[in-house]
N, C-alpha and C positions, 0 to 999 in steps of 0.2 A: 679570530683576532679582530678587534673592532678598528675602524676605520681612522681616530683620533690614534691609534697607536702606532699608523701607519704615515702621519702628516709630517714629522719630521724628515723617517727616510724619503716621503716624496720630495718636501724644500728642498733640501740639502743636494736630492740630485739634481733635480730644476735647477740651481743656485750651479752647482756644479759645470752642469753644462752650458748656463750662461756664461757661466766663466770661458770657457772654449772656446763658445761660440765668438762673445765680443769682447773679453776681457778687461782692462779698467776704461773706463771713457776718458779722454783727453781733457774735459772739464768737467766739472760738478761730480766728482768722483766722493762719498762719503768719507771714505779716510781721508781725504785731503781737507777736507771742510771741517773734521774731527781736530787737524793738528793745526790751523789756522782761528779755532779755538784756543785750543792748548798754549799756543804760543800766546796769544792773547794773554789768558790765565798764567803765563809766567812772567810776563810784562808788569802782573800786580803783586806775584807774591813772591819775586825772588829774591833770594839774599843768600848771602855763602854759607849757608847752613843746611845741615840734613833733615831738620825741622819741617822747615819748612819747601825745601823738597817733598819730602812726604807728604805733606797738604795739599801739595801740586798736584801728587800722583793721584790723593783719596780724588782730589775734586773732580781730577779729567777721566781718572779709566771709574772710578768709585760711580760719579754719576751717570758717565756714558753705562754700564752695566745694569743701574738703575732704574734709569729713560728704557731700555729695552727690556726689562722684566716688567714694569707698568704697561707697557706698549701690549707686551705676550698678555699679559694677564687682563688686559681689556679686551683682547682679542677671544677669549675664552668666556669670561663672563658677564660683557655687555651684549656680544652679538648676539642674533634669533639662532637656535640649537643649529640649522641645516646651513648657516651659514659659516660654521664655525668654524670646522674643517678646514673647507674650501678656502678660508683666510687664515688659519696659520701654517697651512700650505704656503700658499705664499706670501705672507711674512717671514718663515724661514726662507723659501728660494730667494727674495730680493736680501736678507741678513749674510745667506750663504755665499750670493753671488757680489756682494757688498768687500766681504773680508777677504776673500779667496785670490791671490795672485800670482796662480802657477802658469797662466796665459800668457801675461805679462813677463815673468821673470826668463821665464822660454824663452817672448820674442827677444827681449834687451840681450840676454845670452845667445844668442844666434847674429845678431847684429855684430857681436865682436866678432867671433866666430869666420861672418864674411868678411871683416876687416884684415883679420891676420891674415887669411885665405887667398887674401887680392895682395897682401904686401905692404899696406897700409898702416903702417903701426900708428903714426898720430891719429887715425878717425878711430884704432878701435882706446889708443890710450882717450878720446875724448869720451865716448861710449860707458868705457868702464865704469865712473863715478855712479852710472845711474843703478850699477848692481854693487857696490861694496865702498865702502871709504877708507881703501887704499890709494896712495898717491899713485898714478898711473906713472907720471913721468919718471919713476926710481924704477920702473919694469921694465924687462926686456917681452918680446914676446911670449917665450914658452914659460915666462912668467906673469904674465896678462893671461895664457890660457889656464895657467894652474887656478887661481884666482877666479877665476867665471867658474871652474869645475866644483869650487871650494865654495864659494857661493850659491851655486845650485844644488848644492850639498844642504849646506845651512838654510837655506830660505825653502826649501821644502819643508821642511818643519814648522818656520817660522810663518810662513806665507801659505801654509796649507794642512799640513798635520795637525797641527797645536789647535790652530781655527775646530776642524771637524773633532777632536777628541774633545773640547771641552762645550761645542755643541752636542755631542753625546751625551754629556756630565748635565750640562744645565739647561740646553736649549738655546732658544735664540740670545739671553741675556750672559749665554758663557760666547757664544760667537761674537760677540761684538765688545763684552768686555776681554778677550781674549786679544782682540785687534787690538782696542787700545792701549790694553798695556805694551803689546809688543810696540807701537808706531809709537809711545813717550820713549821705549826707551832704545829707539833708533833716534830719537830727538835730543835728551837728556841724559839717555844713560851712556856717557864719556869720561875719559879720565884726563878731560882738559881742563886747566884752571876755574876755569865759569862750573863748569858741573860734576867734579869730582864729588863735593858734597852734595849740592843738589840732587843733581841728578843718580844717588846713592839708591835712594828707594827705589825709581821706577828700575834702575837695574837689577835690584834684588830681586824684588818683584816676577822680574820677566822671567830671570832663574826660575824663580820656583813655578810658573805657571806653564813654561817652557818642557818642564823635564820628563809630564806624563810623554807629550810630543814627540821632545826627540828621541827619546826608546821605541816609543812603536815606530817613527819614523828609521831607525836602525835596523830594527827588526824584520820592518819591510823591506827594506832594501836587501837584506842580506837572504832574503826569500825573491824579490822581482829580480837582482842579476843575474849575470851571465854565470857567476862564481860562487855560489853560495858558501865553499867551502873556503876558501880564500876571503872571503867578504866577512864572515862570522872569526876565522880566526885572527885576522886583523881587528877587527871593532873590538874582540875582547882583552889583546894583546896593549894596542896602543889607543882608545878610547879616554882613558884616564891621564893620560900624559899630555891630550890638550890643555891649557887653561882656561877654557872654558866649559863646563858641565854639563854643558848640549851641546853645542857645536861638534864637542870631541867624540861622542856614538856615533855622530852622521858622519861627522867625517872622515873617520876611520870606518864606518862601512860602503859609503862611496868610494872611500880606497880601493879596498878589498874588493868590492862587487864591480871595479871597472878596471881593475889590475893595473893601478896606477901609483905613484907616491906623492903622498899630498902633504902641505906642514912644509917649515922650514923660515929663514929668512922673510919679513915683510915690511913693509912701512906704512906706518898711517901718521899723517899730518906734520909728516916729517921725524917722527917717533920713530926708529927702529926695535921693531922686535926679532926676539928667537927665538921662534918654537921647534918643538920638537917633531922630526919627520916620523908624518903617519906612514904607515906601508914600506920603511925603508927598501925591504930588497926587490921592489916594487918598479917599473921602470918610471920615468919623468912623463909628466903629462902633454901630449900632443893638442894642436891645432881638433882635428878629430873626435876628440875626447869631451868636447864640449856638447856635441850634438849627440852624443851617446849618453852622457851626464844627462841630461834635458828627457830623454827616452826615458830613464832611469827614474827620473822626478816624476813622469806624467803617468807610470805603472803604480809608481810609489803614493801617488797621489789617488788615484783608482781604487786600490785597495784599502785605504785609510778611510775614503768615503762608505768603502763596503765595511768596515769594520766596525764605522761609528753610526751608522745606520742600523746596522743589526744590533748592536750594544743597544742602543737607544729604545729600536721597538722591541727588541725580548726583556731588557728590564721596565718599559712601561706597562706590558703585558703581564710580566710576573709578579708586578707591584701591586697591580688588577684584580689577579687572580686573589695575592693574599688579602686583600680589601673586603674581595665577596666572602673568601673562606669567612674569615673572622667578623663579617656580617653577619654571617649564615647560624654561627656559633651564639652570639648575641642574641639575632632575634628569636631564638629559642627559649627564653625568658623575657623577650621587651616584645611590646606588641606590633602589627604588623606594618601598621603607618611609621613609626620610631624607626624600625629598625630600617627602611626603605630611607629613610631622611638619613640616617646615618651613612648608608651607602652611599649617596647622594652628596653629600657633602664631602667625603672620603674623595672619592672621585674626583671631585671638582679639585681638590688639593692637589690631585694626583698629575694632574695633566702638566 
């Protein structure tokens, strides 16, 4: 196996374990710089229409994805050969360690966590906002913990799964337009007056780019918990009764895989919803249950990386392979400079 087929899974873990190690920086953080863009670019082309929504979405995630497939592809073929590697190594580790926010979502969920813990229900209802945009003040506690649980349910996918699978798919320009579309449509995609239309596309959008994610992010969970059996028969029982087309796999396997019930009653921005209880005969979710959810996310997280790493270098491998094959086939009638330039250029496509 050649060495270039081996630079992703290195980034990705590099990236990985940056993540661990220091996880988002307090300023100059890339996605933060990305949506103080964005906002910009919606300050020139908003209007109450789904039009122009969409033009929003094409400009901010369309070119964010663009800028890093030019970025990958200069990286491959302007550098000197021995340098090449060695720099999309790390241009994916700094991409990986850029979109990645399972560090992050841990610490802010453990912050409530010791809130409840100590007694303190307003530090953690101040807390909460930073992991979900529920009103914290319609919560009681063991409805502040269901919430952290159900969010680190869903932002495993979002903030971590979805990232590495579609780095699998495309490389460093699926990891970062991957982020952007998820962080427009934590921005825009709402069903408040201002961006019901607007903000239409980037929510579709997010759906669809979302859904490889949260399946394997299900998947995984219902193989990293304590319950597998319990965890697989819930996601597949009540999965589809979310209203949401991702949320509702993960969240009905975090059910199941922490023997909890999740779903029900919530509020956002003063909006009452009611959804349907994931895991009904399931007990309520405890103070506890959050730091076990978090355990949960960070095995869940492990394995997604191992997945799309090996996705990544056995199909650049076997894409490799059939390049030589059908080189080999060719220059059996083209002569032997051609048929090496054809190799040659295959490859370079291939990377």
């Amino acid at each position: 196996m050649r060495a270039e087929h081996l630079a992703f899974a290195c980034g990705a873990a590099l990236g990985h374990l940056g993540d661990l190690a220091f996880g988002d920086p307090r300023r100059g953080h890339p996605v933060a710089a990305f949506g103080r863009a964005a906002q910009a670019v919606e300050r020139r082309l908003w209007r109450d229409h789904r039009g122009r929504g969409a033009l929003h979405t094409l400009v901010c995630a369309g070119g964010t994805a663009l800028g890093a497939a030019l970025l990958a592809r200069t990286v491959r073929t302007r550098l000197p050969a021995p340098a090449r590697v060695p720099a999309e190594v790390a241009l994916t580790a700094v991409a990986t360690w850029a979109v990645l926010g399972g560090t992050s979502l841990g610490r802010e969920a453990r912050s409530v966590a010791k809130a409840l813990e100590a007694g303190d229900l307003d530090a953690a209802r101040e807390r909460l906002p930073h992991l979900c945009g529920r009103d914290p003040q319609a919560l009681d506690g063991q409805q502040i913990a269901r919430a952290v649980v159900e969010s680190v349910a869903e932002n495993t996918s979002d903030a971590v799964v979805g990232a590495l699978v579609w780095g699998a798919l495309v490389g460093v320009p699926g990891l970062a337009g991957f982020r952007a579309v998820n962080t427009l449509d934590a921005m825009v995609g709402h069903k408040s007056p201002r961006y019901r239309r607007f903000g239409w596309a980037s929510a579709r959008l997010d759906d669809a780019v979302g859904w490889p994610g949260a399946r394997l992010t299900a998947v995984l969970a219902v193989l990293a918990g304590p319950d597998p059996r319990t965890a697989w028969r819930v996601a597949r029982r009540d999965a589809a009764r979310h209203p949401s087309p991702n949320a509702g796999p993960v969240e009905a396997a975090f059910a199941g895989a922490l023997g909890v019930r999740l779903g029900g009653t919530l509020a956002y921005g003063g909006r009452v919803e009611h959804r349907p209880v994931l895991g009904a005969e399931l007990r309520p979710v405890e103070v506890a249950d959050i730091e076990r959810a978090v355990r949960l996310s960070r095995r869940v997280a492990l394995l997604a990386l191992g997945v799309a790493a090996g996705a990544r270098t056995t199909g650049q491998a076997l894409r490799a392979g059939g390049i030589r094959r059908a080189a080999g086939s060719i220059s059996k009638g083209v002569p032997t400079g051609v048929a090496q330039s054809i190799v040659n250029g295959a490859r370079g496509r291939n990377r």
